[in-house]
N, C-alpha and C positions, 0 to 999 in steps of 0.2 A: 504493500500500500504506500510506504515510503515514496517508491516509484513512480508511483502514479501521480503522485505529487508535483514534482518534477516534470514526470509526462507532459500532461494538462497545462504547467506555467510555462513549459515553450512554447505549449499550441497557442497560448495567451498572446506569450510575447510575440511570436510570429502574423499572428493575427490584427495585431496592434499594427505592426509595420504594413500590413495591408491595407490597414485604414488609413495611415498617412499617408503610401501610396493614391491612394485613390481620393484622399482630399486636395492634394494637391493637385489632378489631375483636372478636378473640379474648378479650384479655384484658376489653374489657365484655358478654362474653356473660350474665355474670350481672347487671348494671349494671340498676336499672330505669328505662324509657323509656330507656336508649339506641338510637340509629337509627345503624345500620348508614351506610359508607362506601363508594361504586365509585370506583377510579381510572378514568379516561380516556384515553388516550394520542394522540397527535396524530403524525405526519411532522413533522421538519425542514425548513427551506430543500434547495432541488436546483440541483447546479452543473448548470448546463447549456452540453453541449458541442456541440451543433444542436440548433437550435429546429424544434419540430414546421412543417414546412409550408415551410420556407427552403428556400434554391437551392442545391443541389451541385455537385460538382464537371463533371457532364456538364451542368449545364444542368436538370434534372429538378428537381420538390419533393420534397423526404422528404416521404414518407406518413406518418412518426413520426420523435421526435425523440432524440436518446440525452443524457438527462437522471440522475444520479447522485444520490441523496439521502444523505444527512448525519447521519441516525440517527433518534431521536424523543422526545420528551421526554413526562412529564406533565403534560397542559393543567387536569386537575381534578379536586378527589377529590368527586363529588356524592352527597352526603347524600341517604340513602335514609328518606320516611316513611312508610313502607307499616307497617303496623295491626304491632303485635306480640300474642303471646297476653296473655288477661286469666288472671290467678292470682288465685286465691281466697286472703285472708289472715285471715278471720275480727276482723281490727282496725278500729272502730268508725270512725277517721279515714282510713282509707287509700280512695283514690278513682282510676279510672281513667277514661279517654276511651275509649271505643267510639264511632271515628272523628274525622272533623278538630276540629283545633282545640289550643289550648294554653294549660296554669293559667298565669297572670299573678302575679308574685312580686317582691316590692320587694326591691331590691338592697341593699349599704351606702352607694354611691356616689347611691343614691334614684333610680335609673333605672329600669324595666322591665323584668325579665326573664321568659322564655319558656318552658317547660318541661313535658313530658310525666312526669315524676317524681310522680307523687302520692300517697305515703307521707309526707303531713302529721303532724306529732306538736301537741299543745296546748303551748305553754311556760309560766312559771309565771303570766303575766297572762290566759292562755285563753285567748290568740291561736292559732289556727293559724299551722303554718310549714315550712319543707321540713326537710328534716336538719340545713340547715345553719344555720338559724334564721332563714333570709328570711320575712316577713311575707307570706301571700297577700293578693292587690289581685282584688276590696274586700276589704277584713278579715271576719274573722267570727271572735266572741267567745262561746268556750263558758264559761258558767257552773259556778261550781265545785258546785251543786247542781245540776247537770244532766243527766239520766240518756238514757238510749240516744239517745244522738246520733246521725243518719243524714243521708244526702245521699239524694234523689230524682234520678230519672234527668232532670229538668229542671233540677237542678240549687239545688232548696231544701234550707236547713240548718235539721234542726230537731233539736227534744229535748223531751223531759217534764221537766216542772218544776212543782211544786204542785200534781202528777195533769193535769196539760193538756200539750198539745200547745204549744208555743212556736216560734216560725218567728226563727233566729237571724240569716237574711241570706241572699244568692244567688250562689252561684256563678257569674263570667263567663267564660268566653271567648274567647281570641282567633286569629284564623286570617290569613296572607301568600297574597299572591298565589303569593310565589317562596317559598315555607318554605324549600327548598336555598338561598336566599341566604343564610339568616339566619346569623350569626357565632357561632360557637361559645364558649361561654369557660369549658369541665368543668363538673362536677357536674352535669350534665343539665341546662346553664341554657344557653339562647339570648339571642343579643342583637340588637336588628333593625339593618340595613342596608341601606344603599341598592339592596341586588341585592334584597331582599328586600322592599321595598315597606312602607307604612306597617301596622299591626296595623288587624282588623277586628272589631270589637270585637261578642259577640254572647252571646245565651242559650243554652245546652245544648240540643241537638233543636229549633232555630231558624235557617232560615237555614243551610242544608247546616252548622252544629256538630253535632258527636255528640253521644251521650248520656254521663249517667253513671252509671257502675255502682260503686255504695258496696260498701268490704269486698272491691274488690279492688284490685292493682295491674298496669301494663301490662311487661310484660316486655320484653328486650332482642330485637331482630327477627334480631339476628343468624343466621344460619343456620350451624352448624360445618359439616357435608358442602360446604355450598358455597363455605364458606371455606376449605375442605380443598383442595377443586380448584382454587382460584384460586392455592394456594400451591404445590401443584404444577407448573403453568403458567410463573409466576413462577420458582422455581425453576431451569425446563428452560430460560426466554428467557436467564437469568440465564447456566448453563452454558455454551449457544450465542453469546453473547457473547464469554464469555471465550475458548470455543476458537476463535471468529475474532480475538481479540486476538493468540492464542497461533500461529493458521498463518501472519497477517501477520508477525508475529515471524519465523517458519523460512524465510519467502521471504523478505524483507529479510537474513536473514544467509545465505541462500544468494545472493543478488543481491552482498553481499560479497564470496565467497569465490572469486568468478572469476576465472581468472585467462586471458590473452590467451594 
């Protein structure tokens, strides 16, 4: 019963982390390019008290073994990058991926980062940049005489300027073998890792990249109905824990209360 105790408080604590999984998944439902999170859950160690296949007490093999497990923990929350919807924003710099691939966005630390977020704003040198003011990689410099700015779905920037057509630079980017390795660090920025494999660096509608579609942006994948269920789920393993914390409890103080 000891065990059991034990058992039950991982199912607990694993359980728990599924809830904050899934709150949080919640609260970036409106986040754009955010991608969705699954926990994963795995078995513990098993004490074993016969091994399958061993010799008994007559002489005979157990045909099976009686083997006790130990609870289960969470092995992984894997990042989901499955397409989220395109939203139409009517804003001249906002730019989404229709399919793989990811804007490349200079850091402050001048690293790489990774990012489905493309609600680009100009700042005051006409750089493009995310919200947070990271510079896109390559740059591209809109002119303060520069009028209807557009991305094509290969990914050229142009604009009118002195009644012409002006081609400002090119959108690239980039795609992981393992995208779920890649390191999280908020604001819809990625960071690459070693689970994650080097970046592949490419053109828009080249090379299995998507395209891009100017004047929208891509939304959070989340799904709330099925984050609903998952929280109910959650929830219910949550309860069934505790009331096997709670029986092992009544047998243990009944196992006390004996008296010869």
């Amino acid at each position: 019963m000891i065990r059991s105790l034990y058992t039950a408080a991982a199912g607990m604590k694993g359980n728990q982390s599924f809830i904050d999984t899934i709150a949080n998944n919640l609260s970036n439902v409106n986040s754009i390019g955010y991608k969705k999170q699954k926990v994963e859950f795995e078995d513990l160690i098993y004490q074993s008290l016969q091994r399958p296949g061993g010799e008994m007490e007559d002489g005979n093999r157990a045909p099976v073994g009686i083997e006790i497990g130990l609870g289960s923990r969470i092995v992984a929350t894997n990042r989901m990058f499955s397409q989220g919807n395109l939203e139409q924003t009517g804003n001249e710099y906002d730019v989404a991926i229709a399919g793989e691939g990811f804007f490349q966005v200079r850091l402050p630390d001048g690293e790489i980062g990774y990012t489905r977020n493309g609600a680009f704003k100009k700042n005051d040198e006409g750089y493009l940049t995310t919200s947070q003011g990271y510079l896109l990689e390559p740059p591209i410099v809109v002119p303060d005489d520069g009028l209807n700015f557009s991305v094509s779905a290969a990914g050229e920037a142009t604009c009118e300027r002195n009644g012409k057509t002006e081609v400002l630079g090119q959108f690239e980017l980039a795609r992981f073998i393992n995208p779920s390795g890649l390191s999280a660090s908020g604001g819809s920025i990625y960071r690459e890792s070693d689970a994650s494999g080097t970046p592949i660096i490419g053109l828009p509608r080249e090379e299995n990249f998507g395209a891009l579609e100017n004047r929208y942006v891509e939304a959070s994948n989340v799904q709330m109905v099925e984050e609903m269920v998952s929280m109910i789920i959650a929830q219910r393993a949550y309860e069934i824990s505790s009331k096997a914390i709670t029986t092992s409890d009544e047998m243990l103080q009944t196992a006390n209360s004996l008296k010869r």
